[in-house]
Backbone as CSV, one residue per row, in Angstrom:
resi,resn,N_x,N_y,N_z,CA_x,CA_y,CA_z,C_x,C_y,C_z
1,UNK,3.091,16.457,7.308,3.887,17.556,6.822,3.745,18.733,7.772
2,UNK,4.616,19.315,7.609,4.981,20.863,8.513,4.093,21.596,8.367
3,UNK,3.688,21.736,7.006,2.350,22.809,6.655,1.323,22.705,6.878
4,UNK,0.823,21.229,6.929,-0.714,20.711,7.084,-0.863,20.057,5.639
5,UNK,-0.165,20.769,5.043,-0.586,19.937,3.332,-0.587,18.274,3.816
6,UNK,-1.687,17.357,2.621,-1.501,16.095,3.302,-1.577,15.405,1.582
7,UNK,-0.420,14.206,1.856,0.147,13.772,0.198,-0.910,12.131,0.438
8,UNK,-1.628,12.055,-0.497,-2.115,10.639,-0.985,-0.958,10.119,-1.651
9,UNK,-0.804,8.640,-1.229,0.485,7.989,-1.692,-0.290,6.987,-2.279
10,UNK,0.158,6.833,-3.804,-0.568,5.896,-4.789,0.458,4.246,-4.473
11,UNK,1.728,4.631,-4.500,2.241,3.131,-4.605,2.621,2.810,-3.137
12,UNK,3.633,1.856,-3.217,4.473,1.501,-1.830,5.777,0.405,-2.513
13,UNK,6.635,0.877,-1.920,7.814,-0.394,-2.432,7.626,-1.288,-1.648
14,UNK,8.216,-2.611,-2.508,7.967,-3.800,-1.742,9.205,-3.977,-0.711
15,UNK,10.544,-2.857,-0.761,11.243,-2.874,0.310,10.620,-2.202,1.487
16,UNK,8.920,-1.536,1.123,8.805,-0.625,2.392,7.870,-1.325,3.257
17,UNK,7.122,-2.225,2.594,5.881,-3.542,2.315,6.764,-4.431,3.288
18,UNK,7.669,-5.087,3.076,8.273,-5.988,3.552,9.092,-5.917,5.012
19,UNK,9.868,-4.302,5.650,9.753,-4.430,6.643,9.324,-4.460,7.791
20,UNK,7.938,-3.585,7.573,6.561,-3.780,8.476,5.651,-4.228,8.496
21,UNK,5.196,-5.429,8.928,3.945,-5.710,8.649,2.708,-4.430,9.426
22,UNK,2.034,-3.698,8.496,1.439,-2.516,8.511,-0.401,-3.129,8.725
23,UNK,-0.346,-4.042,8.339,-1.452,-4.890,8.154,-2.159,-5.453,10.137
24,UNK,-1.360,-5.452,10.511,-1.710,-5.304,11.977,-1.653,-4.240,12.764
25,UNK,-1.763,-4.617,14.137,-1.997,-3.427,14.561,-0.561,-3.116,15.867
26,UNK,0.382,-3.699,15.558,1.418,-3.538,16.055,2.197,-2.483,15.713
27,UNK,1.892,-1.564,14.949,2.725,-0.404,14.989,1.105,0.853,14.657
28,UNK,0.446,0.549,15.036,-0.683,1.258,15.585,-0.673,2.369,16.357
29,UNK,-0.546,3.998,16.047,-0.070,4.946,17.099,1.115,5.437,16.945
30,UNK,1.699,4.498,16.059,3.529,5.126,16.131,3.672,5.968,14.779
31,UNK,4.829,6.844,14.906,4.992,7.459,13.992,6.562,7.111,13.190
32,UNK,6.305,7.313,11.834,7.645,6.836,10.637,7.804,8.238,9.864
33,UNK,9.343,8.150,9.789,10.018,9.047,9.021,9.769,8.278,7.610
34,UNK,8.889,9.051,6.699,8.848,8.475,5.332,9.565,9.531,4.144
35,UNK,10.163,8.287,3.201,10.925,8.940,2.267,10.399,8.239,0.827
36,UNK,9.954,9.702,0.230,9.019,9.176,-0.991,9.737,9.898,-2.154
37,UNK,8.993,9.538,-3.386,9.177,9.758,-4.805,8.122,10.578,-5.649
38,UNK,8.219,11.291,-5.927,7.451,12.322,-6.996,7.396,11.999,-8.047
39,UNK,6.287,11.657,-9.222,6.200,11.208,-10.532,5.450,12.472,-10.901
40,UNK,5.645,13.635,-11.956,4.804,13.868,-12.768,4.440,13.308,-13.687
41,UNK,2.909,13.570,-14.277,2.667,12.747,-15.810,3.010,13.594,-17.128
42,UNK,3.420,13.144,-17.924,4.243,14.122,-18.891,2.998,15.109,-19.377
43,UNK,1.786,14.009,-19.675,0.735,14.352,-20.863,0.143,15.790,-19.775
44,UNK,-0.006,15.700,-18.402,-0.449,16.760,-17.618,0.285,16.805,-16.304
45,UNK,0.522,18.142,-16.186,1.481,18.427,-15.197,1.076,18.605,-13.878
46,UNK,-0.387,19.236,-13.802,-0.677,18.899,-12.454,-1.425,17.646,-11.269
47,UNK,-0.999,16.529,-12.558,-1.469,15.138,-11.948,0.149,14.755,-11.625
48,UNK,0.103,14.453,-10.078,1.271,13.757,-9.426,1.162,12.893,-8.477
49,UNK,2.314,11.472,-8.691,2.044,10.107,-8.191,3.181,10.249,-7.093
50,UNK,2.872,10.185,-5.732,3.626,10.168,-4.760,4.034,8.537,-4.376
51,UNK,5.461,7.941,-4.306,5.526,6.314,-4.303,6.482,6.400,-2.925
52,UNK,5.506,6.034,-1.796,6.469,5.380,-0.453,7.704,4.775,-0.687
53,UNK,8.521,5.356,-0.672,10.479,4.529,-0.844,10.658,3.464,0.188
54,UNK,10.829,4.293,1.428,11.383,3.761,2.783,10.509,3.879,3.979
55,UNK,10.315,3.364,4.600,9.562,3.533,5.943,10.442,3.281,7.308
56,UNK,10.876,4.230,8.439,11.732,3.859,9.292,10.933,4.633,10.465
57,UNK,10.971,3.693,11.600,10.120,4.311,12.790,10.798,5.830,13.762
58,UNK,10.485,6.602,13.629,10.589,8.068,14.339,11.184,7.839,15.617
């Protein structure tokens, strides 16, 4: 992020899972434009679940 703020991402889609294998080290160093999802929890508002959408290389 622009600010320095830095987001822990709890999930990942399996469309984002499936076009990289992330698990090696072939995209090691590179950087991805990521496009994510915001969940608040109803019961408390300042617990929030960030979910990886898309992953596309920069």
């Amino acid at each position: 992020m622009d600010n320095g703020d830095i987001l822990i991402f709890e999930e990942i889609t399996k469309f984002a899972i499936n076009k990289f294998d992330l698990k090696t080290d072939k995209f090691h160093g590179k950087s991805f434009e990521i496009t994510y999802s915001e969940y608040r929890n109803d019961d408390d508002d300042d617990f929030i679940t960030y979910t990886i959408e898309k992953l596309e290389l920069a």
